[in-house]
C-alpha positions as CSV (number, residue, x, y, z in Angstrom):
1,X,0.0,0.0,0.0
2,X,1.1,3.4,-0.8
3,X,-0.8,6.3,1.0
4,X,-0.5,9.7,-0.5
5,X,-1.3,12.2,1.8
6,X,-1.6,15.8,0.8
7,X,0.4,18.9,2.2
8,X,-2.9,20.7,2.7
9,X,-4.9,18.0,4.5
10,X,-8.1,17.7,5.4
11,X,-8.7,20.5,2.9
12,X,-7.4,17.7,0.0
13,X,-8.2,13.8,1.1
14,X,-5.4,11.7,1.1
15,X,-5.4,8.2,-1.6
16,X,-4.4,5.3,-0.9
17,X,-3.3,2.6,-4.1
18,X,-2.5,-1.2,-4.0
19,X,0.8,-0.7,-5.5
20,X,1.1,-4.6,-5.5
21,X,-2.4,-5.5,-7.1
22,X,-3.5,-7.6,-4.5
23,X,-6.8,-6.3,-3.8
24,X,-9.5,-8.0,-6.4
25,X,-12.8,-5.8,-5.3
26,X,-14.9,-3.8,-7.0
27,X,-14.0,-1.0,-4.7
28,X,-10.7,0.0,-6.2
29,X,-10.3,2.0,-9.4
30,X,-8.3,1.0,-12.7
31,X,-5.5,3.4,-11.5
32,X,-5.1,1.0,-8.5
33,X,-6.5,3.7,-5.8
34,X,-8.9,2.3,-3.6
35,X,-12.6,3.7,-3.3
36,X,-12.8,4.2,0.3
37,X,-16.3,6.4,0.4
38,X,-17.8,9.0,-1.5
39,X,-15.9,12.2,-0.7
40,X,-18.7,13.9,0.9
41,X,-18.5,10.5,3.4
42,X,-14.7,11.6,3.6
43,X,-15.0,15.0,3.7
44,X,-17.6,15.0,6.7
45,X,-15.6,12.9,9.0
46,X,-12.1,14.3,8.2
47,X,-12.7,18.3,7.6
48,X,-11.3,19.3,11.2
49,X,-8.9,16.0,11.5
50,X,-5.7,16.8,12.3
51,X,-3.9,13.3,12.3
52,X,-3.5,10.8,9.6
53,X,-4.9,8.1,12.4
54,X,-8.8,9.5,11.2
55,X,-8.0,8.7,7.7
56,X,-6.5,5.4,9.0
57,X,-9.3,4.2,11.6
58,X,-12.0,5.9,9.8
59,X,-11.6,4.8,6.6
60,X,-8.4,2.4,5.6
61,X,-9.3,-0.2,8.3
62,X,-12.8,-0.4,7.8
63,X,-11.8,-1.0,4.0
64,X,-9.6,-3.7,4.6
65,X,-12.6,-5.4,7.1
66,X,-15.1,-4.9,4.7
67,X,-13.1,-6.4,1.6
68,X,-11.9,-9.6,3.6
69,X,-15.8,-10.0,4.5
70,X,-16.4,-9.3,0.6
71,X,-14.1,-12.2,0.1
72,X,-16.0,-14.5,2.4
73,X,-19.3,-14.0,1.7
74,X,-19.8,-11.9,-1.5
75,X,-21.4,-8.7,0.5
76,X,-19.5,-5.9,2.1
77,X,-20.3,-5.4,5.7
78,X,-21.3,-1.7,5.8
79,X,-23.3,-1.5,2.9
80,X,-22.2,-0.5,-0.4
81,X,-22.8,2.7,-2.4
82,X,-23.2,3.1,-5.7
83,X,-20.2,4.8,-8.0
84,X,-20.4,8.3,-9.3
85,X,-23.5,10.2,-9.6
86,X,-25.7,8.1,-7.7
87,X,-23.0,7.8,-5.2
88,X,-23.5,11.3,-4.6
89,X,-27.4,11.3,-4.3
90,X,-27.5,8.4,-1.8
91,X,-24.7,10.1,0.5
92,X,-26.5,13.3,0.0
93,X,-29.4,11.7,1.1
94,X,-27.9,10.1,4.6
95,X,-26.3,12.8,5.2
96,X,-29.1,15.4,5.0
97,X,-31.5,12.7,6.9
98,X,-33.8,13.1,3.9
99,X,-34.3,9.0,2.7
100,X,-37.2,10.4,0.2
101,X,-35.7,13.3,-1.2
102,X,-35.4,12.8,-4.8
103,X,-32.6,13.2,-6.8
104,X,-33.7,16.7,-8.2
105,X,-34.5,17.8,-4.8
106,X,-30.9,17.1,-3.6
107,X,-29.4,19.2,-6.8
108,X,-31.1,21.9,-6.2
109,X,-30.0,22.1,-2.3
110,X,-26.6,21.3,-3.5
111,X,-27.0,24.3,-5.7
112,X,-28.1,26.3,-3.4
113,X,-25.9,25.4,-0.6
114,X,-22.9,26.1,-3.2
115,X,-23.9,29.7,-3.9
116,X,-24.4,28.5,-7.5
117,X,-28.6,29.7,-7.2
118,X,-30.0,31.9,-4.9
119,X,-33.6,31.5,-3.7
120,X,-34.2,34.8,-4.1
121,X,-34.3,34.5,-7.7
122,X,-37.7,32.5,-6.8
123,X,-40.7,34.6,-5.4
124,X,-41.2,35.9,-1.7
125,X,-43.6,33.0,-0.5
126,X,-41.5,30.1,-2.4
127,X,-38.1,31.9,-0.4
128,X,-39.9,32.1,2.6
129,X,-41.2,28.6,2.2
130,X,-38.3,26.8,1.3
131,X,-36.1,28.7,4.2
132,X,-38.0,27.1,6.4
133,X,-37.9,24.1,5.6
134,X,-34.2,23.6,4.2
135,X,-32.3,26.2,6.3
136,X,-30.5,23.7,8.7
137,X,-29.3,21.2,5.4
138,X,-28.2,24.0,4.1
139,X,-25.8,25.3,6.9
140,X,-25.2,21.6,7.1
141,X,-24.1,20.8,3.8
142,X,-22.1,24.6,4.1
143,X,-20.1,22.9,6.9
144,X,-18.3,21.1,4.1
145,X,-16.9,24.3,2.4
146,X,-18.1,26.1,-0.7
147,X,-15.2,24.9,-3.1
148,X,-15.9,21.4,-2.3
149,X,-19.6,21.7,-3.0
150,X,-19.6,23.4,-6.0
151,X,-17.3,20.6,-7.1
152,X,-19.7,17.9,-6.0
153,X,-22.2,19.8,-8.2
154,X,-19.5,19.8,-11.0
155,X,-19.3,16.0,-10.7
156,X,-23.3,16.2,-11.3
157,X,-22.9,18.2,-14.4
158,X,-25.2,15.8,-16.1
159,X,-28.4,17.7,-16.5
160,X,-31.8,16.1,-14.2
């Protein structure tokens, strides 16, 4: 294993590659890095870390637990989630707490919580409306930094 771990961490997320090609799992990419969570799973656990030991017991281990139980039985342990896009939505919608939201629904908070739209393009009672009732996701998903959203929302440049 080779762990590459960025000068400017937990602003940048380390990687870590099977240098050796051991690891036969579905969760490791064709440049040999290994797909440890989404990076909005990453990025709200490790955004105030200060030691490579969150990355490690946070992350790594539970890896390496998951893909010798993948190897046993076929399943991973602690779920699975889906690559890319969708990967996005179903992190979005755990971490918001919102199970129903749909997929459009999470874009546009996304958007919103990146400063890419502002509500008050919409009218007073939909501003009002939706304040109310997103507010807290949206100082939530804030909590994860501008630059980082608004590259989450690059990442779902396909149109909905």
């Amino acid at each position: 294993m080779r762990i590459q771990f960025p000068k400017n961490y937990p602003k940048e997320l380390p990687v870590t590659f099977d240098i050796d090609n051991r690891i036969t799992y579905d969760h490791k990419y064709t440049d040999g890095s290994l797909c440890l969570a989404t990076e909005i799973d990453m990025v709200s656990k490790l955004h105030r870390s200060k030691c490579i030991g969150d990355y490690i017991e946070g992350f790594l281990i539970p890896y390496f637990i998951s893909y010798e139980y993948w190897k046993k039985t076929g399943t991973d342990i602690f779920g699975d989630r889906a690559h890319g896009r969708q990967g996005i939505f179903e992190t979005l919608r755990d971490f918001l707490e919102m199970p129903t939201a749909t997929d459009k629904e999470l874009y546009f908070l996304l958007i919103w919580a990146a400063k890419i739209q502002n509500i008050k393009r919409l009218d007073k009672s939909t501003q009002k409306e939706l304040s109310k009732k997103y507010s807290g996701k949206i100082i939530r998903l804030r909590t994860l930094g501008i630059p980082f959203l608004r590259k989450q929302v690059q990442m779902l440049s396909v149109p909905l």
